[in-house]
C-alpha positions in Angstrom: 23.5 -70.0 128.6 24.5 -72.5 126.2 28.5 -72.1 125.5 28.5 -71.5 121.6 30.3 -74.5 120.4 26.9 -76.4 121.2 24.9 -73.8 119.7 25.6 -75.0 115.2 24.0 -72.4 114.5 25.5 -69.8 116.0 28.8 -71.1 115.5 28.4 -71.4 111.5 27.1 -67.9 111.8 30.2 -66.7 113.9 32.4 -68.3 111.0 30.9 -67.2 108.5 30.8 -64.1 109.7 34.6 -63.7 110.8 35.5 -64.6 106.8 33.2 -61.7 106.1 35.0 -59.5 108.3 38.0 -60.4 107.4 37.0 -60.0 103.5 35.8 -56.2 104.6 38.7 -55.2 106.2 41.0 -57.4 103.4 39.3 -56.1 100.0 36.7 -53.3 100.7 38.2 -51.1 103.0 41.5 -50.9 100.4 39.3 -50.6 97.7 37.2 -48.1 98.7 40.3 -45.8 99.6 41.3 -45.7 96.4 43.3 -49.3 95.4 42.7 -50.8 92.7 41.5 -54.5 91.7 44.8 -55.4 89.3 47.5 -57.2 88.6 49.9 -54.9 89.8 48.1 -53.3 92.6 49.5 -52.1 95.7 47.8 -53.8 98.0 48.7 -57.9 97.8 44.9 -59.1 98.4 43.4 -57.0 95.4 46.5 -58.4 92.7 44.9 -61.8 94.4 41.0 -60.8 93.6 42.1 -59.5 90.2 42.8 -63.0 88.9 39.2 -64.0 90.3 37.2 -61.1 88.7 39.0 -62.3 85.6 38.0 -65.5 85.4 34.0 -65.5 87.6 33.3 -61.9 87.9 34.4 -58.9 85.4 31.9 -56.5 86.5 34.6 -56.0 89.9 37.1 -54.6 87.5 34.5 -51.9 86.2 32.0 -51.8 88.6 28.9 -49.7 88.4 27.0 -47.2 90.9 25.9 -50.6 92.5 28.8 -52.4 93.4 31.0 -49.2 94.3 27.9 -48.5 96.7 28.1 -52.2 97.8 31.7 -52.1 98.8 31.3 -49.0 100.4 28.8 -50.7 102.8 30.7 -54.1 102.8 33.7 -51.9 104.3 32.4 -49.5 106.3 28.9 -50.5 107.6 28.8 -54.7 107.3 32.7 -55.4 108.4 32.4 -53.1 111.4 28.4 -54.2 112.6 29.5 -57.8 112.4 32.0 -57.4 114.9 29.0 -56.6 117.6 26.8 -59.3 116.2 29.7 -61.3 116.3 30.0 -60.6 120.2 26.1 -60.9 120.7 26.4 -64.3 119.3 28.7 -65.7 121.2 27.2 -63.8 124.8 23.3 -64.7 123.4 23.3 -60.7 124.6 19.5 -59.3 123.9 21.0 -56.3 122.1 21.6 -59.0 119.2 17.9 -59.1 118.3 17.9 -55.9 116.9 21.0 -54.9 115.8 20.2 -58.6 114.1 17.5 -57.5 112.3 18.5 -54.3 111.3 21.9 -55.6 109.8 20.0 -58.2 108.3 17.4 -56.5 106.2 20.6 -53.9 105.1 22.4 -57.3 104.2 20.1 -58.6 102.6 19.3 -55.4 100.3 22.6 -55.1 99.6 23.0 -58.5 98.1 20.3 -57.6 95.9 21.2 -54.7 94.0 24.9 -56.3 94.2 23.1 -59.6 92.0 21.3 -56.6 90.1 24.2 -55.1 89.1 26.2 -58.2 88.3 23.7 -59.8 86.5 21.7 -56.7 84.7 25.1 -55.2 84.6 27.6 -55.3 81.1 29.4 -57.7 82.9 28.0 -60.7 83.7 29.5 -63.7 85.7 30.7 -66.3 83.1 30.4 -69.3 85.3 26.8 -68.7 87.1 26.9 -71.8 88.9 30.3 -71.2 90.7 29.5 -67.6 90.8 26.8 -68.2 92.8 28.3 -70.7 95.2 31.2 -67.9 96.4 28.5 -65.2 96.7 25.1 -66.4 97.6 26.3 -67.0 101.3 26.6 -63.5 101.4 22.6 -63.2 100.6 21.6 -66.4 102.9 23.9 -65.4 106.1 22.2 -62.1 106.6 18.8 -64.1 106.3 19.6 -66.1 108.7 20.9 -64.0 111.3 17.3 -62.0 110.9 15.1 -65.4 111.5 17.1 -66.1 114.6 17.2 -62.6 115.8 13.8 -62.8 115.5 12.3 -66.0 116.8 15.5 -66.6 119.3 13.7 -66.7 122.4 17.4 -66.6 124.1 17.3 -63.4 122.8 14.3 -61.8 124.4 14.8 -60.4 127.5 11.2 -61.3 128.6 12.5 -64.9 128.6 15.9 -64.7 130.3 
């Protein structure tokens, strides 16, 4: 077994994936037990996310079905899973391949009815460009982690 800082790819998956762990536990958990995105909310990192939704995404401050639904499973299903994928990275464990490519294809959908909403949505992002760099590693990650759960032949038991 490869040690994981000369396995790129896994590594830039593993940091990735810590930010997005730490953004779960940050922003959604708080959120989705009842704090508020605002300027004078209780909770530091949501006064901090207020002044971003102001300025690239206004549909956080009056988010539909959507995105409450999205950061319900940003919180309590992606933040926790990525913790164990996290783990199967770094040990190239076998159990990776499908917990993989089930969190994938949930990541994935959940990136697309979180674009849906924001872009269908009252609310669109003002700056699409910059928009788009801060959330479409959330779409590609996910995509990524399925393609090498899948084809990882470190992965499959047959081949250990």
């Amino acid at each position: 077994m490869k040690p994981i800082h000369r396995r790129p790819l896994d590594l830039a998956l593993l940091l990735f994936f810590s930010v997005s762990v730490l953004y779960g536990f940050l922003f959604n958990v708080p959120q989705v037990l009842g704090a508020e995105i605002a300027p004078d909310s209780a909770w530091p990192p949501l006064r901090a996310l207020y002044d971003w939704a102001i300025a690239e995404e206004p549909g956080l401050l009056d988010p539909g079905p959507a995105l409450v639904a999205a950061t319900l499973f940003d919180g309590f299903f992606q933040a926790p899973a990525l913790l164990f994928v996290m783990i199967g990275l770094v040990r190239q464990s076998p159990w990776l391949r499908p917990l993989g490519i089930l969190y994938a294809g949930a990541g994935v959908t959940n990136m697309f009815f979180y674009f849906v909403q924001t872009f269908l949505g009252p609310h669109p992002p003002p700056n699409l460009a910059y928009y788009l760099a801060f959330n479409l590693p959330w779409l590609i990650a996910p995509a990524v982690l399925g393609l090498r759960a899948w084809l990882g032949r470190d992965l499959d038991p047959r081949h250990s």
